[in-house]
Structures are given as structure tokens and as C-alpha cells.
C-alpha positions as CSV (number, residue, x, y, z in Angstrom):
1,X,-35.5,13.0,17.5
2,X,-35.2,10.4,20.4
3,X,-33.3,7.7,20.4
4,X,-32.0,5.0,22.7
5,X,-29.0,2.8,22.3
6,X,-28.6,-0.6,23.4
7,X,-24.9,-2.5,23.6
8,X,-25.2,-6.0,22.0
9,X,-21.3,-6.4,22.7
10,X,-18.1,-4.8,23.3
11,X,-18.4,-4.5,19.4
12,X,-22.0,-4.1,18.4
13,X,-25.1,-2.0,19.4
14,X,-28.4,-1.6,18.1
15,X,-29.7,2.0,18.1
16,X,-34.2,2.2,18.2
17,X,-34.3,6.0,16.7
18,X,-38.3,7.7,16.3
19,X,-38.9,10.0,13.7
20,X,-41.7,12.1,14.7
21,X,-43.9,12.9,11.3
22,X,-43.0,17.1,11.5
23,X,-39.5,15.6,10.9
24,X,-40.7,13.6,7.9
25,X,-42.9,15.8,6.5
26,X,-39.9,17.3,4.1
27,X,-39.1,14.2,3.3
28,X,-43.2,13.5,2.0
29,X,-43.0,16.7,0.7
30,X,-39.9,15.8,-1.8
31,X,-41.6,12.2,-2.2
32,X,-45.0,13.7,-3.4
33,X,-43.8,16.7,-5.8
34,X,-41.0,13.9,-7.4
35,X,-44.3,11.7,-7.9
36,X,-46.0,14.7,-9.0
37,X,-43.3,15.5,-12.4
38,X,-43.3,12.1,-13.0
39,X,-46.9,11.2,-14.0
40,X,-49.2,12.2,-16.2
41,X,-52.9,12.4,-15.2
42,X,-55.6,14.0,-16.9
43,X,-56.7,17.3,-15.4
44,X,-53.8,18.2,-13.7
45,X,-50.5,19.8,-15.1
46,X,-47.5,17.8,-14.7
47,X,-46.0,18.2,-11.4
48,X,-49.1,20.2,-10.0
49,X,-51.3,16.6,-8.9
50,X,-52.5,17.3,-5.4
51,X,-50.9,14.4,-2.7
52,X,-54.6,13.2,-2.5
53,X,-54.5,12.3,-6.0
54,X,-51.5,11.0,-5.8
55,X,-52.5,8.6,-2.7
56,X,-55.5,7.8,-4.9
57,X,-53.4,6.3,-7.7
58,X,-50.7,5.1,-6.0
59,X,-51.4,4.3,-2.3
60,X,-49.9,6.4,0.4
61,X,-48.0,3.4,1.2
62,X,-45.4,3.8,-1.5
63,X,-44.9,7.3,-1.0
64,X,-44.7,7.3,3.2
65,X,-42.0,4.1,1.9
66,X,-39.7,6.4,-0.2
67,X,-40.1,9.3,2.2
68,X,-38.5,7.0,5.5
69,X,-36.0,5.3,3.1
70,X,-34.9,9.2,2.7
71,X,-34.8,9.9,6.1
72,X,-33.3,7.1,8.0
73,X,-29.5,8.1,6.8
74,X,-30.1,11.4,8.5
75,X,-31.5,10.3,11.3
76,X,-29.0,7.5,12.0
77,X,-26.3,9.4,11.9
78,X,-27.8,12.0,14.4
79,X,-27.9,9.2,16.5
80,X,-25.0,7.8,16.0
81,X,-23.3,11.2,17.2
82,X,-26.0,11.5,20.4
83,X,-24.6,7.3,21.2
84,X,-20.7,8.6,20.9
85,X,-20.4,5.7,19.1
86,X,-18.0,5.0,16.0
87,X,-19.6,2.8,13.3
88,X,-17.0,0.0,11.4
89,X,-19.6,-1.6,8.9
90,X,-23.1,-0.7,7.1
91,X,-25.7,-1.0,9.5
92,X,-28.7,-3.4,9.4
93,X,-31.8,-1.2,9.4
94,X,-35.3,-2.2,10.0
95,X,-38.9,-0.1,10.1
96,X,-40.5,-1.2,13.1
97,X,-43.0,1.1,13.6
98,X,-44.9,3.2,11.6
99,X,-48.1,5.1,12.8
100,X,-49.4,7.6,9.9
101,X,-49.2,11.2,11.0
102,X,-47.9,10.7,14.3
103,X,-44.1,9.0,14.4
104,X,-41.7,6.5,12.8
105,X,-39.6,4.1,14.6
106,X,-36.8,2.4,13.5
107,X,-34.0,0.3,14.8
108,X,-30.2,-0.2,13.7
109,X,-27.6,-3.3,14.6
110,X,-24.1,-1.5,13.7
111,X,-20.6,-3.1,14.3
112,X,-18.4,-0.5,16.0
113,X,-14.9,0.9,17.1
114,X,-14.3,-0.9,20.3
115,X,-13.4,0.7,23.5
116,X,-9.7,1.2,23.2
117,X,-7.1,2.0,26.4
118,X,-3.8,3.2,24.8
119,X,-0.9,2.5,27.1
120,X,1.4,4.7,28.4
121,X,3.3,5.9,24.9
122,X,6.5,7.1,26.8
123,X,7.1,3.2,27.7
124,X,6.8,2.3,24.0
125,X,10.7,1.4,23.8
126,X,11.9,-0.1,20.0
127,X,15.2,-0.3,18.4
128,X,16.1,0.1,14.7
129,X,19.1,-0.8,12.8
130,X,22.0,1.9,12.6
131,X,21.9,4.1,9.4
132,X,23.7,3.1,6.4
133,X,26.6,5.9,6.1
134,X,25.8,8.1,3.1
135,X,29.6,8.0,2.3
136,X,29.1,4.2,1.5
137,X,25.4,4.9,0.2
138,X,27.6,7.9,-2.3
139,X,30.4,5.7,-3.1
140,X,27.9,2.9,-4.0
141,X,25.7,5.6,-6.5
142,X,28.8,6.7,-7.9
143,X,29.9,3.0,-8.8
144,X,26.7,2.6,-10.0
145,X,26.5,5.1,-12.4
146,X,29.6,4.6,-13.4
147,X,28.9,0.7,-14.3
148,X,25.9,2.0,-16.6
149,X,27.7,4.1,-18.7
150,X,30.7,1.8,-18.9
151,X,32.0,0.9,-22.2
152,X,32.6,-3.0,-22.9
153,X,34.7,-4.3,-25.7
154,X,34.9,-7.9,-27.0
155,X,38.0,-9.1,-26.7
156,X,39.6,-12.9,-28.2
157,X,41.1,-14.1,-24.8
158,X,40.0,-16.4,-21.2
159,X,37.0,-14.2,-19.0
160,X,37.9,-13.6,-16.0
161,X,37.0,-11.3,-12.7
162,X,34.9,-8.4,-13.6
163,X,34.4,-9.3,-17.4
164,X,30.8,-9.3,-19.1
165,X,29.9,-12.7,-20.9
166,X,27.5,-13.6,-23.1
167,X,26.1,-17.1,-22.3
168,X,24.4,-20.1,-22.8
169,X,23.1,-22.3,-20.0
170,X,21.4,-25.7,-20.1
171,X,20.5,-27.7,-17.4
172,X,19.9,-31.6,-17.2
173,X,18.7,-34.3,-14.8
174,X,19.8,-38.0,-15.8
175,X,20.5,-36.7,-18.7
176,X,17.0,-35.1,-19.3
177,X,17.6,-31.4,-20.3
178,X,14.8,-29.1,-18.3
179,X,13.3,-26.5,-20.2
180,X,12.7,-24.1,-17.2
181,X,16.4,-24.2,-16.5
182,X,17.9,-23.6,-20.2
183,X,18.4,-20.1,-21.3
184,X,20.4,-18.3,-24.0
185,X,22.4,-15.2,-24.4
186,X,22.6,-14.4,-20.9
187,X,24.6,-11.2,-20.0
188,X,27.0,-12.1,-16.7
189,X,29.2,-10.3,-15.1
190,X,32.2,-12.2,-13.7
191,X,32.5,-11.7,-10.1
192,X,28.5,-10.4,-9.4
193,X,27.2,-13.9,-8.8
194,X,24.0,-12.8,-7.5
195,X,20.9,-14.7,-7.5
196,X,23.0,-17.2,-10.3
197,X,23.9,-20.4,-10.0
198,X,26.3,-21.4,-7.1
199,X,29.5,-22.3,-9.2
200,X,28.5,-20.6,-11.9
201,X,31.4,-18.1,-11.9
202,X,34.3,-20.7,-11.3
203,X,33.0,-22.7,-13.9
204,X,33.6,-19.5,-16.8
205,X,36.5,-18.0,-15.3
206,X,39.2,-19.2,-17.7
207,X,36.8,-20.0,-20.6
208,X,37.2,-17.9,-24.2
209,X,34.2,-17.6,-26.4
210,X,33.1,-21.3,-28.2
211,X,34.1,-23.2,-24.9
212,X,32.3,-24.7,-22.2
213,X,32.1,-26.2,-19.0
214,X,30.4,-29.0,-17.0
215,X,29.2,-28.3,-13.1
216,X,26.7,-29.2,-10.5
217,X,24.8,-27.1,-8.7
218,X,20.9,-26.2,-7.1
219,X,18.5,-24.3,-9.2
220,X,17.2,-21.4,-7.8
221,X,14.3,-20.8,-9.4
222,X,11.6,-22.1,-11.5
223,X,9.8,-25.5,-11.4
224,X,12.9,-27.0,-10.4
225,X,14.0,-24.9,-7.5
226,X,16.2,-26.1,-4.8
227,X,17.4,-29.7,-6.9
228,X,20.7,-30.4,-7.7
229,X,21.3,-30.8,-11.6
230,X,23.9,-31.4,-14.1
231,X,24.8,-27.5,-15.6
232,X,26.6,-27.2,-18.9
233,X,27.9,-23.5,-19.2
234,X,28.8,-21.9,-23.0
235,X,30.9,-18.7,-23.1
236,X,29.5,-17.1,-26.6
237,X,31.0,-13.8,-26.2
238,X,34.3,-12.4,-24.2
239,X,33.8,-8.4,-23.1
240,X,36.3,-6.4,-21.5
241,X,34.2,-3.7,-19.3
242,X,35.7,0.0,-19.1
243,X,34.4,2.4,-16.3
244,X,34.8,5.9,-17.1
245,X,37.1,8.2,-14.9
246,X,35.5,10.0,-12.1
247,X,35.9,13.6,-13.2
248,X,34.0,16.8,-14.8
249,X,33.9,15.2,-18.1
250,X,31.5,12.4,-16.3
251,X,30.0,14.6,-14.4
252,X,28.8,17.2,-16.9
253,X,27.9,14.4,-19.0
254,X,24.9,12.5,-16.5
255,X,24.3,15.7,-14.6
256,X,23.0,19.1,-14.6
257,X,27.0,20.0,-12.7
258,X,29.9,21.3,-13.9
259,X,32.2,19.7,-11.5
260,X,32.4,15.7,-10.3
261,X,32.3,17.8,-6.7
262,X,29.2,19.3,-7.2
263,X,28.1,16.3,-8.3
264,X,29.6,14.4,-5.2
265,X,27.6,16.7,-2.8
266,X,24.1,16.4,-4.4
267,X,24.2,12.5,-4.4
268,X,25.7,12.7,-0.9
269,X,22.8,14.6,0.2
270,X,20.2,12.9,-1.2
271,X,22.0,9.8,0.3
272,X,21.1,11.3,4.0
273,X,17.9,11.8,3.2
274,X,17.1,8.6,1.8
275,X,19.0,6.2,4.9
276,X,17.1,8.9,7.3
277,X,13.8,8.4,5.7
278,X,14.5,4.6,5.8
279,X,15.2,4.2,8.9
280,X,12.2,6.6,10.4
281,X,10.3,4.1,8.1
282,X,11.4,1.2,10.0
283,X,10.9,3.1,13.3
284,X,7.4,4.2,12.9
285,X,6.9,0.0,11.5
286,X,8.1,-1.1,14.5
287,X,6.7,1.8,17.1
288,X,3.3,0.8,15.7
289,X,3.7,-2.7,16.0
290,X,5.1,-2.3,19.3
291,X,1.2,-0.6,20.5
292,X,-0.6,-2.9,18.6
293,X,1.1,-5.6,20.7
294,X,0.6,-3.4,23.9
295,X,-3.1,-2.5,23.6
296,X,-6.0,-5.5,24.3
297,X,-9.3,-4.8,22.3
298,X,-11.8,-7.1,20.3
299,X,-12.3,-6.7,16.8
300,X,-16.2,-6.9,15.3
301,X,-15.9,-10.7,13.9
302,X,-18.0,-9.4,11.1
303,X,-15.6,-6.6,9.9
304,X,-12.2,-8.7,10.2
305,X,-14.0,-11.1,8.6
306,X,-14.7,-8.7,5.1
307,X,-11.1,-7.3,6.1
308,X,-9.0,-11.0,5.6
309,X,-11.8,-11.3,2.8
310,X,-10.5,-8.3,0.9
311,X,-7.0,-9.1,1.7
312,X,-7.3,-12.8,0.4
313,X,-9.0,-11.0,-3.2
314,X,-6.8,-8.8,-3.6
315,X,-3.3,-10.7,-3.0
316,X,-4.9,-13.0,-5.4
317,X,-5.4,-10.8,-8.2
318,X,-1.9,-9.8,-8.1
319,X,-0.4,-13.5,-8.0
320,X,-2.9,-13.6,-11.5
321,X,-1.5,-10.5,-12.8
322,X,1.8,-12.2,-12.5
323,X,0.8,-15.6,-13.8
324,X,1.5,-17.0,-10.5
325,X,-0.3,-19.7,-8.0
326,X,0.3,-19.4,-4.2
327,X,2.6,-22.5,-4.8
328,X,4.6,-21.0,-7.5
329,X,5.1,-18.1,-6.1
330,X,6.6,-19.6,-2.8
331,X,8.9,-21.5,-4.9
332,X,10.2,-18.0,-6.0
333,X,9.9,-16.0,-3.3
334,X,13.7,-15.9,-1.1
335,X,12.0,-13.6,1.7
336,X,8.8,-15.2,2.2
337,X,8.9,-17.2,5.3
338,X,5.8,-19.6,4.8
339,X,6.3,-23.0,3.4
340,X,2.8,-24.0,2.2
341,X,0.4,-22.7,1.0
342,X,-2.0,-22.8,4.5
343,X,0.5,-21.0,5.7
344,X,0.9,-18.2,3.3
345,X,-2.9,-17.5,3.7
346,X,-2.4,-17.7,7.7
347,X,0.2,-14.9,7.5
348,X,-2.0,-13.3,5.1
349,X,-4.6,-13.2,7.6
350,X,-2.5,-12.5,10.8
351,X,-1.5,-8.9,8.8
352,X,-5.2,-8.0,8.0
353,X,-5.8,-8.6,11.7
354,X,-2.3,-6.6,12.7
355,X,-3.2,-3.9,10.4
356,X,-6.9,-3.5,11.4
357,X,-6.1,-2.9,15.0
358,X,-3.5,-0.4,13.7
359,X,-6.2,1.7,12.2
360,X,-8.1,1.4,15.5
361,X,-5.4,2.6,17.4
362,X,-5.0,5.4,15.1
363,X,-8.2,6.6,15.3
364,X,-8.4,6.3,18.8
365,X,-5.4,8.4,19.7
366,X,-6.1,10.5,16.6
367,X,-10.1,11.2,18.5
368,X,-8.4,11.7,21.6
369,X,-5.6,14.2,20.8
370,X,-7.8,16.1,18.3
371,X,-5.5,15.5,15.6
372,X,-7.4,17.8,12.3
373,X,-6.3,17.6,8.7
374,X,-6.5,21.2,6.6
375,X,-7.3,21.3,3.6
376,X,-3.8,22.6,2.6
377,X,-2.7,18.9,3.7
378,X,-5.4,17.1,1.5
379,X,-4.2,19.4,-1.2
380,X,-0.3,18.4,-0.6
381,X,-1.4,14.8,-0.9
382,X,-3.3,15.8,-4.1
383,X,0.0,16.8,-5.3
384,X,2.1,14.3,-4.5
385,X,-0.5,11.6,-6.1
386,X,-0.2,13.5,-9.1
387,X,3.4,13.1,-9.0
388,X,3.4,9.6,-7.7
389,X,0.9,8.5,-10.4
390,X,2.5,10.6,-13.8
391,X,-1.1,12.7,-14.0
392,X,-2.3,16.0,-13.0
393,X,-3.5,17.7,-9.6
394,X,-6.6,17.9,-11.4
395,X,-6.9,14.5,-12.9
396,X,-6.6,13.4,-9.0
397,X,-9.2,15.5,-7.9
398,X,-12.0,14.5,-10.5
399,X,-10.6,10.7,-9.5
400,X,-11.6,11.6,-5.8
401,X,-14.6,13.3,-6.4
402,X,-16.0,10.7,-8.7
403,X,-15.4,7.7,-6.5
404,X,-15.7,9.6,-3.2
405,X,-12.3,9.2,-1.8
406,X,-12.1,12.5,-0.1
407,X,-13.2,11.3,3.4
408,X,-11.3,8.2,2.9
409,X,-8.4,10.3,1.6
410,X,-8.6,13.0,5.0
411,X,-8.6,9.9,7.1
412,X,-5.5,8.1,5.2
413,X,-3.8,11.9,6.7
414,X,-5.2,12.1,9.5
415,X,-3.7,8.1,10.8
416,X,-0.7,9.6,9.1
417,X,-0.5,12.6,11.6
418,X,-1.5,10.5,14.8
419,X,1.2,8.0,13.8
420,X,3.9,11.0,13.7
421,X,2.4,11.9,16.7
422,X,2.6,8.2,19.0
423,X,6.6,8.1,17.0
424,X,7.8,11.2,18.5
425,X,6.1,10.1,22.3
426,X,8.1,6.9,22.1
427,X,11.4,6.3,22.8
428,X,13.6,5.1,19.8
429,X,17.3,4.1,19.6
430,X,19.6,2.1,17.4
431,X,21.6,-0.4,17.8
432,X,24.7,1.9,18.3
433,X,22.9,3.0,21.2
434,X,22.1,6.8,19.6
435,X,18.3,8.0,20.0
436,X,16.5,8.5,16.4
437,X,14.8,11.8,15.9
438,X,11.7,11.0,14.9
439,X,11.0,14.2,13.4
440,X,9.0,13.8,9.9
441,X,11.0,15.3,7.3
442,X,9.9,17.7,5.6
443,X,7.2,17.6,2.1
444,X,9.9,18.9,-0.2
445,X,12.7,16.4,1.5
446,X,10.2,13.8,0.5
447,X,9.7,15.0,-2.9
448,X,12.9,15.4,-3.4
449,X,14.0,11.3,-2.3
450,X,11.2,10.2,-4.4
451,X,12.6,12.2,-7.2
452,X,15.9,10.6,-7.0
453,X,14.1,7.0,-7.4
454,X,12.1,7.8,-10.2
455,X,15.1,9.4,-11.8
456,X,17.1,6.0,-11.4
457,X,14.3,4.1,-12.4
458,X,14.0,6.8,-15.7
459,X,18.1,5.8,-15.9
460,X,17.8,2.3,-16.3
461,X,15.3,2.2,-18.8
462,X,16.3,4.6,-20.6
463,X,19.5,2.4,-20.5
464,X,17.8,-1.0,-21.1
């Protein structure tokens, strides 16, 4: 079917498709017999009323109306292939010709992919923080575990370093206590002062159970945040903490090994597959980032528009899930750089724009390079949803097929492969100097880190 194509913009075009009437004609064809099952006229058995009947009754209007609202998908999107042209948004369609019997005519305005240049990916140059070493990473899993199954006993003398306490806090301005800053039977471990008060651990050192003590210091949280106050510290309870040896006995006790070696090996493994797959994490960030910055294009202003739109909703919902307000929540927040609230939405806004032109660029080089996705891919990410999510393979594929996420799903892979793809063309280092294979690792290494997490997580509430 002809069609012409017509460039509005760097980011729009409007397509003028005909539909000559031998194309429509199945399209009539359906119209008239679902007509034709759907009425009852005297004379005539249901779904057997001749199409001149039928334009009798009805008008021929109506049915030529449902007949080109059936055919325009089809026919746009032949045209949209013959254009070579990549569709970002829903298009705006309009009828602009119809003569009966002989052809239809009708236009489309479409937002679409710009025309992208990638740069030169062997100049992409970005450097990443040195690993982590997995001895430290072990020796800090092996505290760990052995600080939750330690043993505390109260004891009838002064706390001091690496005691657990039981206290009671209450904070006051001019003498006016604050209810946001007042809590009771706190559990604190002397010595781990983190995210507590500054002072908070001189203040108990020394103190037995019954006594308390009188300090100053800023609140870190809360309606208060960041103001000096008046802090009156009660020791309830006096624990002493016991760890338990590092040996067999542990190990056969929160592992499947006999021996604290065995043990020593597995988490020591998993350790180097975790800081590897951090820091190819923080590679690929910054690769990315490091094209984005490289390659000029225009965005449709339509489509970054819905984009910051969505964005916006959706950070929203989860402040409200959380009972939080953009202020409140920057009170909170240690890592969020903005200070207002125009400018939290600004850096809101500035990722929705950073991460649309990502997906461009993905789908540029991913188009160019030929980059496919098998279905043995889409059935690996099937999998690890399941896993992911606590449901069945299957329950994930009746999710996909009733919303339709399959395409959207294919693609998610498909950006996946080109980004692998622009990581392993660029050049990476760390800050020691030594270049970072970029190689993915493997589905069964990434399984396997994942399973360690949720196994922790598993730990501590099982714990809790």
C-alpha cells in the first residue's frame, strides 16, 4: 500500500498511508459477518443477513468506520517499516480520505527515535574504585555471623566497650522534652556508634543499670534533625556479649559444612563474586554514563515529558507508601544531595532525561550490531523473576502474557546484551591502575550471589 513520509523534526514525522479497497475488503468482510451474528432481522437467520441488508439498517457508514479502524494498525506499521523509522509514543491518526470502493487515505504524526551517532566506543575511558579484598569481605561475614549467634548475659557492673545495653533516651529543648527524640528500651552496643547520637557512647561507658547521664548533642533524625538538644541517657540493663569460637562446632552449626575450613572457602568465594559483580556494576554505571555524555541527540519533548511525568508519579507513590513528604524525607535521607524540595524534583527530572537517552543509545547500538534475544534468554529471565519474586516460572509467564510484557521484557534483554556489549569495547581501569574485565559473569554466578543475599536477609529475620 503506498505511503509517503514527511519529517516534521529531528523527532517527529507524519506518515500519509492509502489503503486501496482490495486491501480493505477483509476487513468489510469481518465487519459485515460480526454485524451479521449480532442482529436479529426477520427473514434472515442469524449471521446469514446479506451486507445490503445490513447497509439498509445500519448505513454503510458505520460498517466502512469499523472496517478502517481495523485496518489502520496494520497498515501503519507496514509503513512505519517501509519509513525505517522507530516510533517512541502512540501515534495521532486521522481519516482523510475516504472514497467508497476505490481507496482510503490516512495520515499519522508519530514521535520517533532520533538519529543517533555513537562515538567511537574504544575512546570511552572510565575508572572504578579498586575491589574490596574478599579476605576482608570473609573476615567481615565471619564476624558477622558470629555477632548473631552470640550469647549475651546480664551482668551487675559499669558497661563498657563492646557491651549490649538496654536504654532509655529522652531528649529536651529549654527544658521542653521532644516526642520525636524520646525512645525506650533501645538495644546499643557499646563501641558501634553508628547512625546514634554523637556522644552517646562516652556518655554510657561507665554507667550500671538504674543510672544515667546528661549530654548535648545534634539529632539526627526526625522532625528535629540537625539541632542541638539537651540528651538524658538511662542504662536499664547491663549485657556482657559472648562470640562463639571459630571452629567445626560453629561451623556445622549455621552451615551445611563439616569443617570451619570448608566453611571459610565457600563464604570466601562467594565474597569474589559479590565485589566482582559490584564493581562491573559500577563499571557498566559509569561506561554508560560516560556515552550518554558523549553522544548529542534531541529527545521528542512530548515523550520526556510523559517520561519525568511517570517518574514524578511514581517516586511519589513510594514517599506515600512510606508515610513520607518530599520534605521529610530530605530531612532523613544522609545520601541525598538536594536540599529543597525544587531541587529534589530537578534531580528527579535530570535522571528521567539521563536514563531516556540511555535507552536510546541502547537501541541504537543494539539495531546496529544486530544484537537478538533467544528465547532460551527470555526463559532464563523468566526464571530468575520467579526466583527474584518468591513465585513460580509459570506464575511469571501468565503475569507476562496477561499484561503483555513479553516485548517489553525481550527488549529489557536485549539493552541488557548491547550494554555488555559497549562495556567490553571500552576501556575500564581502577584506581590501582589494573584494567577490569568486563566479562558478564555467568547466570549461575549470579544466582548464586543473589542467593547468598536472600539467605542473609532469611538469617536476620529469622533472628529478629
Amino acid at each position: 500500500m503506498p505511503s509517503t513520509v514527511e519529517k516534521l523534526s529531528p523527532t517527529r514525522v507524519k506518515l500519509t498511508v492509502e489503503i486501496p479497497f482490495t486491501d480493505l475488503q477483509p476487513y468489510l468482510d469481518k465487519a459485515y459477518k460480526g454485524i451479521a451474528e449480532q442482529v436479529n432481522i426477520p427473514g434472515f437467520r442469524k449471521g446469514k443477513v446479506p451486507s445490503t441488508v445490513i447497509d439498509q439498517r445500519f448505513g454503510r457508514g458505520a460498517v466502512l468506520q469499523e472496517a478502517i479502524n481495523e485496518a489502520i494498525p496494520a497498515a501503519y506499521n507496514v509503513a512505519i517499516d517501509e519509513a525505517k523509522v522507530w516510533p517512541m509514543a502512540q501515534p495521532q491518526v486521522d481519516v482523510t480520505k475516504l472514497e467508497d470502493k476505490e481507496l482510503v487515505e490516512f495520515t499519522a504524526e508519530v514521535d520517533i527515535r532520533p538519529e543517533v551517532t555513537l562515538p567511537d566506543l574504544s575512546t570511552v575511558e572510565v575508572t572504578v574504585d579498586a575491589p574490596q579484598s574478599a579476605d576482608d569481605f570473609t573476615s567481615e561475614r565471619l564476624e558477622l555471623l558470629r555477632q548473631r549467634f552470640a550469647t549475651t548475659t546480664e551482668v551487675d557492673r559499669a558497661a563498657k566497650d563492646g557491651d549490649v545495653l538496654s536504654i532509655d533516651l529522652v531528649a529536651t529543648q529549654d527544658g521542653e522534652e521532644l516526642p520525636d527524640a524520646t525512645a525506650e528500651a533501645i538495644t546499643y552496643k557499646v563501641g558501634e556508634e553508628k547512625n546514634m547520637l554523637e556522644g552517646l557512647d562516652a556518655a554510657v561507658t561507665g554507667l550500671k543499670a538504674g543510672e544515667s547521664k546528661k549530654f548535648t548533642s545534634t539529632l539526627v533524625g526526625g522532625q528535629f534533625r540537625g539541632q542541638d538538644a539537651d540528651i538524658e541517657v538511662t542504662v536499664k540493663t547491663v549485657s556482657e556479649q559472648e562470640l562463639p569460637d571459630l571452629d567445626d562446632d560453629f561451623a556445622q552449626m549455621i552451615s551445611e559444612f563439616d569443617t570451619v575450613e570448608e566453611m571459610q572457602a565457600d563464604l570466601r568465594k562467594a565474597a569474589e563474586q559479590q565485589v566482582k559483580a559490584e564493581q562491573l556494576s559500577d563499571a557498566r554505571d559509569k561506561v554508560l554514563e560516560a556515552v550518554v555524555e558523549a553522544t548529542d541527540f534531541e529527545l521528542p519533548e512530548a515523550v520526556l515529558a510523559g517520561e519525568k511525568e511517570g517518574r514524578r508519579a511514581e517516586v511519589q507513590r513510594q514517599l506515600a507508601q512510606g508515610g513520607l513528604t518530599v520534605e521529610t524525607y530530605l530531612e532523613q535521607a544522609e545520601d541525598e544531595e538536594a536540599e529543597t524540595a525544587d531541587e529534589f524534583w530537578a534531580s528527579i527530572d535530570t535522571r528521567s532525561t539521563q536514563a531516556l537517552r540511555a535507552q536510546v543509545i541502547l537501541d541504537v547500538f543494539a539495531d546496529e550490531n544486530k544484537v537478538d534475544v533467544s528465547q532460551q534468554e527470555l526463559t532464563e529471565m523468566i526464571f530468575r523473576r520467579a526466583q527474584q519474586n518468591g513465585s513460580s516460572p509459570q506464575d511469571e509467564i501468565n503475569h507476562m502474557m496477561e499484561h503483555n510484557h513479553m516485548a517489553e521484557w525481550m527488549q529489557e534483554i536485549r539493552r541488557g546484551k548491547a550494554l555488555a556489549q559497549i562495556c567490553a569495547a571500552a576501556k575500564v581501569t581502577d584506581t590501582d591502575g589494573n584494567v577490569v574485565d568486563m566479562s558478564l559473569p555467568t547466570p549461575e554466578t549470579a544466582e548464586d550471589v543473589a542467593d547468598e543475599v536472600e539467605e542473609e536477609k532469611a538469617a536476620e529475620a529469622k533472628l529478629d
